[in-house]
N, C-alpha and C positions, 0 to 999 in steps of 0.2 A: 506487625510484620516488619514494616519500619526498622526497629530495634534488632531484629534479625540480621539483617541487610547483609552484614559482615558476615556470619554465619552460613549464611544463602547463597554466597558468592563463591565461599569457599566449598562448599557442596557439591553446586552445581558447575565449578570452574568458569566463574563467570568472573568477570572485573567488578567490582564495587558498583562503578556506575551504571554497567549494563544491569545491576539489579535493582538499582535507585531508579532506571530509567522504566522499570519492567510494573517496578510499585507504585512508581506517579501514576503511569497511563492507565494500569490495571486495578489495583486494589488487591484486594485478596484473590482474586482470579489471578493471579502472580500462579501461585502453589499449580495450575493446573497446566501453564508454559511451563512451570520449569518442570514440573515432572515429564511433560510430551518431551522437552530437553536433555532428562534423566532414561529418558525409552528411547531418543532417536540425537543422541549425542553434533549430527550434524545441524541440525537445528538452532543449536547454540551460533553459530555464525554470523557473521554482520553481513549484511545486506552490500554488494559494492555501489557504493555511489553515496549511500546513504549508513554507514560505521554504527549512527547511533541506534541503529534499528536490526531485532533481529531475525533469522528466517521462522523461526517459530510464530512470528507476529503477522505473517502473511498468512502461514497457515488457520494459526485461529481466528483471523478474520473467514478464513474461506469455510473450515466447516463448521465452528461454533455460530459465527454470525452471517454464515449466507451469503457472504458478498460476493455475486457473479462476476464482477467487470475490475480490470487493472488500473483505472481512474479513482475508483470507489476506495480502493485498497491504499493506493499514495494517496488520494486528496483528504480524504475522510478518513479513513480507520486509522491509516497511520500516521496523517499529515507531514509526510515525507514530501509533497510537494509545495508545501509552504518554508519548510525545516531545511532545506540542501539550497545552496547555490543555483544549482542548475534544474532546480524548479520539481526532482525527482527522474531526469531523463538518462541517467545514467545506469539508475537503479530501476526503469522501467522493463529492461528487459530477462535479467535475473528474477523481479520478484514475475512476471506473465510466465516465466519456466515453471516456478515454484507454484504457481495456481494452475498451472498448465496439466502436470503432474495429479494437483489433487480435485481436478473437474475433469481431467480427461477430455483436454483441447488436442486437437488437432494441429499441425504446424499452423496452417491457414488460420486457425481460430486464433491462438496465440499470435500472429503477424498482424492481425486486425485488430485484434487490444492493443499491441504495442502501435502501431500508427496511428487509431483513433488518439490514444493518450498524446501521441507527439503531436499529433492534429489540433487537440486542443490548446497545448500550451501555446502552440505559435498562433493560434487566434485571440487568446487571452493576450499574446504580447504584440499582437496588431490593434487588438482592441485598445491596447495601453495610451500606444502612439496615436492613437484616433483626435481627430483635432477637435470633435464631440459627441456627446453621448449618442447620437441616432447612428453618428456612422461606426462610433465603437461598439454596437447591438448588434448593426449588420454584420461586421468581422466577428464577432463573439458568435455568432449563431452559423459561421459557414462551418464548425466544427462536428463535426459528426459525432451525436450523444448513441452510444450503444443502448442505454437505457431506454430511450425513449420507443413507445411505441411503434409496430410496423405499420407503415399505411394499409388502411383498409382493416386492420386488425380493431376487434370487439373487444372492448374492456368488461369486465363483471364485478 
């Protein structure tokens, strides 16, 4: 697919490297964004905050692979927030739209992904400045994980 690249770009109206970027991350799971890009044309779009990434890549994280929470999406799926300057916070609130849309968040829900996500990083960058590892846990952990279970709630 590789060898494509060029072909693919021109296809799907993509730039060369938005398809170079699409084959590193994916593989051949490539064919199945750009086709969702070839059915929903706005998809093709870059992500603001984050150019290298595009809105199709929020989507298939949400319903190919399940991922409920806005953290899950920049830190992991897309590692947008290791990848941007600003850690993903710019791009946090376009790509909680674009999940918002396809989970069917309510404003409220989408306000509470976006804060939790900013919640963390600025604990991650108190933990940073920590003068050592016991008190950069304590700051790392005032972040609120959506993830984690509710208190009182039963696992199976």
């Amino acid at each position: 697919m590789f060898n494509a690249r060029h072909r693919l770009a021109e296809r799907y109206g993509l730039r060369l490297d938005q398809v170079e970027h699409l084959l590193d991350r994916y593989g051949t799971e490539t064919v199945t964004l750009l086709d969702r890009i070839e059915a929903a044309p706005e998809l093709s779009r870059p992500l603001p905050g984050a150019a290298d990434h595009l809105a199709v890549e929020v989507l298939s994280a949400v319903e190919a692979e399940g991922v409920p929470h806005l953290d899950d999406v920049l830190a992991r799926r897309t590692r947008i927030s290791i990848q941007t300057r600003d850690r993903g916070l710019a791009a946090a609130e376009p790509t909680a739209r674009l999940m918002g849309r396809a989970l069917g968040w309510t404003q409220s829900e989408l306000t509470r992904e976006v804060n939790a996500y900013r919640g963390r990083l600025a604990a991650e960058r108190g933990a940073h400045e920590a003068a050592d590892d016991e008190h950069a846990d304590r700051v790392r952990r005032r972040a609120v994980d959506l993830r984690a279970p509710l208190a009182g709630a039963v696992s199976v």
